[in-house]
C-alpha positions in Angstrom: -135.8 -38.6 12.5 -138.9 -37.3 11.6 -142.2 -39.4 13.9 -143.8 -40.3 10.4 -141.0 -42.4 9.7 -140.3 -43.6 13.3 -142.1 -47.7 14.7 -142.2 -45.7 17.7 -145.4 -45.9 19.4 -147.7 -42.6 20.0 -148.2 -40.7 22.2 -143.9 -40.7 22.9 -141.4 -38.5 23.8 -139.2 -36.0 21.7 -136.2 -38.1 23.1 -134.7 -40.9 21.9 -135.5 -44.6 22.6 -133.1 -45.9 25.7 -134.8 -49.3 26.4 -135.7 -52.6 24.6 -137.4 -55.9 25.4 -138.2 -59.0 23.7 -140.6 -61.9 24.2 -140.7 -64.9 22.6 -142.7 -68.2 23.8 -141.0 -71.3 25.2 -139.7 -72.7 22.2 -138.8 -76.7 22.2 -136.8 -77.4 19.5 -135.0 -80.4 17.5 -136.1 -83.5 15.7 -139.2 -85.6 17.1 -139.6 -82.3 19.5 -143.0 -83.0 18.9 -143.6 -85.9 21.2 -143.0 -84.0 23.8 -146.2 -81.8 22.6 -148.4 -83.4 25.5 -145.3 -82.6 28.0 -145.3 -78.7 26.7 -149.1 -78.6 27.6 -148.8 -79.9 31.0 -145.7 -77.4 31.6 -148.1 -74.5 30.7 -150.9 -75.7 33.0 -153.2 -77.6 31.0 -155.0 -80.0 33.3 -154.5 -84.0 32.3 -158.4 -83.9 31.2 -158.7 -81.2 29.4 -160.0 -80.9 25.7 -158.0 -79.1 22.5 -158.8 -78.1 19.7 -155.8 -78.9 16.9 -155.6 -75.9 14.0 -154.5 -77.4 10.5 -155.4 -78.0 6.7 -156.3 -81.1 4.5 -152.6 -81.4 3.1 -151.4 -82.1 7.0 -154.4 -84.3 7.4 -153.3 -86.2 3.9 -149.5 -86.3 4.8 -150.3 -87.8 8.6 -149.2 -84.7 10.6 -152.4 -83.9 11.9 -152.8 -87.6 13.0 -149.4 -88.1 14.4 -150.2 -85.2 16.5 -153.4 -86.2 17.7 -152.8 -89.7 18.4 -149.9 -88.2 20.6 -152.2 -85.8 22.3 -154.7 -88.9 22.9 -152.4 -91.6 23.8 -151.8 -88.5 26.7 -155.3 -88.6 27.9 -156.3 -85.3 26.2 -159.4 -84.9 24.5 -158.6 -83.5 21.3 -161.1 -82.2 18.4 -159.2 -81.3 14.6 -159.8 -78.2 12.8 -158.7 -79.2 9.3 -160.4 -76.2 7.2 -157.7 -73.2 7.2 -157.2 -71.5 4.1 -153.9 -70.2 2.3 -153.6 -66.5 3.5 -156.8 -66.7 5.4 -159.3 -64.0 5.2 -161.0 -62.7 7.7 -164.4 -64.5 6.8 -162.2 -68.0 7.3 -161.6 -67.0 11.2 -164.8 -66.3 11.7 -165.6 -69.6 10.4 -163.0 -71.5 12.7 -163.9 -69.0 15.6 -168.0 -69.8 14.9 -166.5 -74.1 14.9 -165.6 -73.4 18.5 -168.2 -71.9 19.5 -170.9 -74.3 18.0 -168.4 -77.8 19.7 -167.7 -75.9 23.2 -169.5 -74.0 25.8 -166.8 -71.8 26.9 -164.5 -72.6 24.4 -161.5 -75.1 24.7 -159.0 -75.7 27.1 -155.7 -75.5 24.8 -155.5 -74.8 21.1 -152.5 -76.5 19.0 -151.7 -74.7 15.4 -149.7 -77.4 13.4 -148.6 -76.2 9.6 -147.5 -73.4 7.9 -148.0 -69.8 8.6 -152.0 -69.7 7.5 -152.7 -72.7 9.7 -150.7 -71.3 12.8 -152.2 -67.5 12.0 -155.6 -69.1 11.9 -155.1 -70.7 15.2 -153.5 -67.3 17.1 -156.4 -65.5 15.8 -159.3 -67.7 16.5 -158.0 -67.9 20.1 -158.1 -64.0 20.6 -161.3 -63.3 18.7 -162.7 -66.4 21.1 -161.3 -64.9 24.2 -161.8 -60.9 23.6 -165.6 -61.8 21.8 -166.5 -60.1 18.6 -165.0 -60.7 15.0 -161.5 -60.4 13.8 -162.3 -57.1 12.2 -162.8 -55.8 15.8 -159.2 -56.3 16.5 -157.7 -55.0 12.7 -156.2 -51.3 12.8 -158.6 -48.4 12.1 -159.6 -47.6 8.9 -160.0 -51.2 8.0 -161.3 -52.4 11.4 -162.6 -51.0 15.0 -158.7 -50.5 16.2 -160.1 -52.4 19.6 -156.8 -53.4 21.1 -157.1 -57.2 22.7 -157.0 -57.5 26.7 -157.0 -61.2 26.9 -154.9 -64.1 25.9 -157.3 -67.3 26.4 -156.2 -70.9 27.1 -152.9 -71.8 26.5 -151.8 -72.1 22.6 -148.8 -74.1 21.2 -147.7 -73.3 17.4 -145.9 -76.4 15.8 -144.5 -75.3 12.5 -144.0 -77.7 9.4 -142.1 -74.9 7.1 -139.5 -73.4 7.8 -140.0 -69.7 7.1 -143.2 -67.6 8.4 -141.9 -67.2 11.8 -145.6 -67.5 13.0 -144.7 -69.4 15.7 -143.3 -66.1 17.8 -145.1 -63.5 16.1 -147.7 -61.1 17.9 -149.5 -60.4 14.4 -151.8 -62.4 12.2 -151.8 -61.8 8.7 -155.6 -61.5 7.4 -156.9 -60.7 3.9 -159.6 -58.5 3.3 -161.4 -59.9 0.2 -163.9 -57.0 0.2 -160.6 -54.1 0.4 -158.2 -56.2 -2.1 -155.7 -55.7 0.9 -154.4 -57.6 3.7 -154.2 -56.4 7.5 -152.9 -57.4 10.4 -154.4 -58.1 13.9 -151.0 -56.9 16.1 -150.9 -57.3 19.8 -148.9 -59.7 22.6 -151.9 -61.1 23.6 -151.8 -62.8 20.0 -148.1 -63.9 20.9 -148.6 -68.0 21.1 -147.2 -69.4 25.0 -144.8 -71.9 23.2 -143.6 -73.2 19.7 -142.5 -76.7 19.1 -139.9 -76.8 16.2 -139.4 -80.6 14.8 -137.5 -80.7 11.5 -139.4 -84.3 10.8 -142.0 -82.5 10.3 -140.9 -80.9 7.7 -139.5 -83.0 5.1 -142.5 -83.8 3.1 -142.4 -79.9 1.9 -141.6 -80.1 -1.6 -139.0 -78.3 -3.6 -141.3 -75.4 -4.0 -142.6 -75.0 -0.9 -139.1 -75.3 0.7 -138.1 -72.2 -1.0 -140.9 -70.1 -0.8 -140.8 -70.4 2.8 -137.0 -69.9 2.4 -137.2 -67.0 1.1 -139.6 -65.5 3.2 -137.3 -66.3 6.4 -134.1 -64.8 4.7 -136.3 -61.6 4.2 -136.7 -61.4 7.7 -133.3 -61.9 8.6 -132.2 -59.3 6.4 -135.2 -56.9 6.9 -134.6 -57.1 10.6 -130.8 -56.6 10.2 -131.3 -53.6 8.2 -133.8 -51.6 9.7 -133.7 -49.0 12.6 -131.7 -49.2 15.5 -134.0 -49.3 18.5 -132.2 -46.0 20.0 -132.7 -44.5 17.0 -136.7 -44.3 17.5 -138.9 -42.6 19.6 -139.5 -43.2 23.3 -142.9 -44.8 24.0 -144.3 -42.2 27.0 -146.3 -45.2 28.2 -143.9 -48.6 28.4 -146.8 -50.8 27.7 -147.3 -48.9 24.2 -144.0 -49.6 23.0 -144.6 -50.9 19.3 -144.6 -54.8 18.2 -141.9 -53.8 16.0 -139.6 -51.5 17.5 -136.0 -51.6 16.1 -133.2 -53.6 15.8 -131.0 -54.5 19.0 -127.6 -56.5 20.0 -129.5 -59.3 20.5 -131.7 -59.4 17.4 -128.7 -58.7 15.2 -127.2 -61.6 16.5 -130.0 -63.8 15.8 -129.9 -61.8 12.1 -126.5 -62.5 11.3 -126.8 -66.2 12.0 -130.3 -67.0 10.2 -128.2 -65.4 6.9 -125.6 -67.5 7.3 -127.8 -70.9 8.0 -130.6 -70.4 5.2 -128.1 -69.5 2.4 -126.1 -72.1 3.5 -128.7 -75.0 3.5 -131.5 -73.9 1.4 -129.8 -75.2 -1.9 -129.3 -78.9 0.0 -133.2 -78.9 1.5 -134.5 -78.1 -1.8 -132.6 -80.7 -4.3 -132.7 -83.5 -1.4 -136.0 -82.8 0.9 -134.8 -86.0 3.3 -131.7 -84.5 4.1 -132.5 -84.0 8.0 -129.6 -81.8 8.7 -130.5 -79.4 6.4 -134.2 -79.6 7.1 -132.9 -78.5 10.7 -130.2 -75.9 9.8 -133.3 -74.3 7.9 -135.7 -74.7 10.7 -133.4 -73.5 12.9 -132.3 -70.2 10.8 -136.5 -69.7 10.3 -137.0 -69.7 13.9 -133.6 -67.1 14.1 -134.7 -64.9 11.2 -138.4 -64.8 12.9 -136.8 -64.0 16.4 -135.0 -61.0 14.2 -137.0 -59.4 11.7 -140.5 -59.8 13.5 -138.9 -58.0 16.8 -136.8 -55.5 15.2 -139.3 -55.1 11.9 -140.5 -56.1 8.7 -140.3 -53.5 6.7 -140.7 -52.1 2.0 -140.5 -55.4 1.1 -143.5 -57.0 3.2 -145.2 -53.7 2.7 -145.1 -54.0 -0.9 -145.9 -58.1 -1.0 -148.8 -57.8 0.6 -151.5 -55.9 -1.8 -149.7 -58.1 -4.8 -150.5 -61.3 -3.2 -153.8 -60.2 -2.1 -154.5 -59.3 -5.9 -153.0 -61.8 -8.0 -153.3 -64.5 -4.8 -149.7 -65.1 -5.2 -147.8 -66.8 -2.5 -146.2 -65.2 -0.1 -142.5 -66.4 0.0 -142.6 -66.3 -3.8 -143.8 -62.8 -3.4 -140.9 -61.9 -1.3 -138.2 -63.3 -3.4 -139.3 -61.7 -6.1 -139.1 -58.3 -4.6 -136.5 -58.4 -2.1 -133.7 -57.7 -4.8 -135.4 -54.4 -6.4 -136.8 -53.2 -2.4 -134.8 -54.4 0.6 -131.1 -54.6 -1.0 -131.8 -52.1 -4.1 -133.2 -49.5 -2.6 -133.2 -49.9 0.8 -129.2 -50.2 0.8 -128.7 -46.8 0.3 -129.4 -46.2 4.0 -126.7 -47.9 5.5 -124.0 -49.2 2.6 -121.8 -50.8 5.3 -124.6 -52.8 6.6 -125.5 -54.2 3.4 -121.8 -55.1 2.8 -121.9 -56.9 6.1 -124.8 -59.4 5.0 -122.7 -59.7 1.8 -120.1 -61.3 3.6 -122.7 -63.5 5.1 -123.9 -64.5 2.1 -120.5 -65.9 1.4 -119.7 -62.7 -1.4 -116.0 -62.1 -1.0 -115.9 -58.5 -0.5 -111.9 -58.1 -0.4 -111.3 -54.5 -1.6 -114.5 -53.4 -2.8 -116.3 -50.3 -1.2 -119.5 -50.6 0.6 -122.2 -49.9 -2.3 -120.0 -52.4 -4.8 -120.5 -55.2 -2.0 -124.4 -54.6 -1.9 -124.6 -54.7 -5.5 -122.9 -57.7 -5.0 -125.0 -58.9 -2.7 -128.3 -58.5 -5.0 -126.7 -60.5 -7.6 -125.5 -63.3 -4.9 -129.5 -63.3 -4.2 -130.2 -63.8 -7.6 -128.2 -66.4 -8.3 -128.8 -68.6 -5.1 -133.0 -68.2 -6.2 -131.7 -69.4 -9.6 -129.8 -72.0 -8.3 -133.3 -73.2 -6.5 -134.7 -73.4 -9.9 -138.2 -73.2 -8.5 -139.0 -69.6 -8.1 -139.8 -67.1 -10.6 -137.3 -64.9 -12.3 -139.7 -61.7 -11.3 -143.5 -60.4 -10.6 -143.8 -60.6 -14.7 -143.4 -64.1 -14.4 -144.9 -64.8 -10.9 -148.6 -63.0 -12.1 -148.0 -61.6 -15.2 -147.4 -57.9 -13.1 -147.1 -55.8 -16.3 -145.5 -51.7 -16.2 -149.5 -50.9 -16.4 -150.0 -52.7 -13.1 -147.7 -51.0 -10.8 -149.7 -47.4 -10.1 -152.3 -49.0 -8.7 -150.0 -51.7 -6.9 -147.5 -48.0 -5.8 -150.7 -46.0 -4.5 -152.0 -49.6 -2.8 -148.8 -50.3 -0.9 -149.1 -46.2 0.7 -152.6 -46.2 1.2 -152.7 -49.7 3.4 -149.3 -50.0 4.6 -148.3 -47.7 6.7 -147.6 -50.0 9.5 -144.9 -51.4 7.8 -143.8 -48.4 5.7 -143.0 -47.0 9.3 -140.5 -49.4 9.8 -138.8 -48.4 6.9 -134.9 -47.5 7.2 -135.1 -45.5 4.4 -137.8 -43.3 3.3 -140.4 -44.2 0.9 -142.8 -42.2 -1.5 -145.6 -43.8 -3.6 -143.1 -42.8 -6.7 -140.1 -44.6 -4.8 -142.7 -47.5 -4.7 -143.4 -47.4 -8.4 -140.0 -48.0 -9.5 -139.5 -50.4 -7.4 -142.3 -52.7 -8.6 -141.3 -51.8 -12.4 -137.5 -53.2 -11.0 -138.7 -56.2 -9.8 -140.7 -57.4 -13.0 -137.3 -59.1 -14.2 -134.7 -60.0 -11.9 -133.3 -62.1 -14.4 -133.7 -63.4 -18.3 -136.8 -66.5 -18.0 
């Protein structure tokens, strides 16, 4: 396999991979988990006085999450301040804004940092706490040409992420997703010292998500189960020379596999329930819990075209990310990308509840793309292609094509099958119209 196409980190060997790891934070999971927030925080250290800074949005503060959370944290003796201005898909200019709140309430900044919400809330959080710890701006810490490339080299005070979607998988990613108004792109800061200690998963928290929401966020965790089932085996990369250079995103193993093939099988199998009856709590939690499994897979073993491709059409048309995703995952990670591995594609078929009896490999993937069709149909809440989801038109896509190369390499990388700008551009022009509006 060819370097430019490897997740491998450089310098490496010309041998392959042999070894992989995985971290994840302490994860606390299960409905009213979050009371035992203040419990979490002691377990990592933080001293009975000590003051925190909570990471959320005015919707939380409107629906009572914010305040449930920190009238828990007081009623613990904490000392707790509330951070309730994150943006959707922040930019870089909104953590300096949080990061330049910290600095202007503390001296040295706080002793723990909570992120409650959705993925821009809890990305907001993870980055405000590194730029705060390592000094500087977030563009310090964003991958040369963008940014400086400086890697981070410390953590800071302990930081718990307590989702209320079911779908980012910020809670145990490394990376925050920033946009860069100024580029029209988005980049990532990427490092374990971004990794949050803990996550606190309580499906309660998640039933006031409405139909919409519920499946964009859906959809976004179902495209990291099957990104991260479908990419590169880890042994299939490069070796890192140095183990401490060994890429975020470095292949897919037996473990995340197994985490793959259950997330598939829990968010198809619940999503349709959670979005026609938000109160129904076992659903809510079979959908948490195939998030967190998804987020576990696909943001160890890799993201890959479809995220690649998401990312300069949401920074563009400011589209939402899930909705991005499900719009392109059909034409990108199961059209295209199931050439690589046909057998593999027939597999998350079968997860998907296709019955495959008797069909070869490719006719079960192109079963499988129409079995993701019809289950975002079935939603009835997502938008039948980027035509409809921005108004994308076939006059759009070369500068979407040469966008997606230019700024995402990272992900590109982590592609199992290779990708040129012309690839790119039929893709997009494939995903205009999944189906009929």
């Amino acid at each position: 396999m060819p370097y430019d196409r490897s997740v491998s980190a450089d310098p490496h060997e010309l041998a392959a991979e042999s070894v992989w790891h995985i971290d994840v934070p302490e994860i606390r999971f299960g409905s009213h988990a979050v009371d035992e927030l203040a419990f979490q925080l002691r377990d990592l250290g933080v001293d009975a006085d000590a003051r925190g800074l909570v990471v959320t949005d005015d919707d939380l503060v409107a629906a009572g999450h914010a305040d449930r959370v920190g009238s828990h944290l007081a009623d613990a003796g904490f000392a707790v301040d509330v951070y309730d201005d994150s943006e959707r898909e922040p930019s870089v200019e909104a953590i300096e804004a949080c990061a330049a709140f910290v600095r202007d309430e503390t001296d040295d900044g706080y002793d723990f940092y909570v992120g409650l919400g959705g993925g821009s809330c809890m990305d907001t959080a993870k980055a405000t706490r590194a730029v705060v710890a390592n000094g500087g701006s977030p563009l310090d810490y964003v991958a040369e040409p963008t940014g400086s490339g400086e890697p981070l080299t410390a953590s800071g005070p302990p930081l718990v992420l307590v989702p209320t979607t079911a779908g980012t998988g910020s809670e145990i990613s490394p990376v925050a997703i920033l946009s860069v108004p100024a580029e029209e792109i988005k980049e990532g800061i990427s490092s374990y010292h971004l990794r949050a200690d803990a996550a606190v998963l309580d499906p309660t928290l998640t039933t006031t998500l409405s139909p919409e929401l519920t499946a964009r966020t859906a959809m976004d965790a179902l495209g990291h189960a099957i990104e991260g089932y479908t990419t590169h085996a880890y042994d299939s990369l490069l070796r890192a020379t140095d183990p401490g250079t060994r890429p975020v995103y470095a292949g897919r193993t037996p473990l995340t596999e197994l985490f793959s093939r259950r997330a598939i099988g829990l968010l198809s199998g619940h999503v349709r329930r959670a979005v026609h009856n938000g109160d129904d709590l076992e659903a809510r939690e079979n959908m948490l819990l195939g998030a967190l499994f998804g987020a576990i897979s696909g943001l160890t073993a890799g993201a890959s075209l479809c995220h690649a491709m998401a990312y300069p059409v949401s920074n563009r048309y400011h589209t939402r990310h899930g909705e991005t995703i499900a719009v392109l995952t059909p034409a990108s990670t199961i059209g295209y990308n199931a050439a690589s591995d046909p057998g593999r594609f027939a597999e998350v078929a079968e997860l998907f509840g296709v019955e495959t009896t008797g069909m070869a490999d490719h006719e079960a993937a192109e079963a499988l793309r129409d079995e993701y069709v019809q289950l975002q149909r079935d939603l009835n809440v997502l938008p039948s292609g980027l035509a409809e989801l921005a108004g994308v038109t076939a006059d759009d896509v070369d500068w979407l094509a040469a966008r997606t190369v230019d700024s995402q390499e990272r992900l590109l990388r982590c592609n199992p099958r290779p990708v040129t700008e012309d690839d790119v551009r039929e893709i997009y022009l494939d995903a205009l119209y999944n189906w009929e509006a």
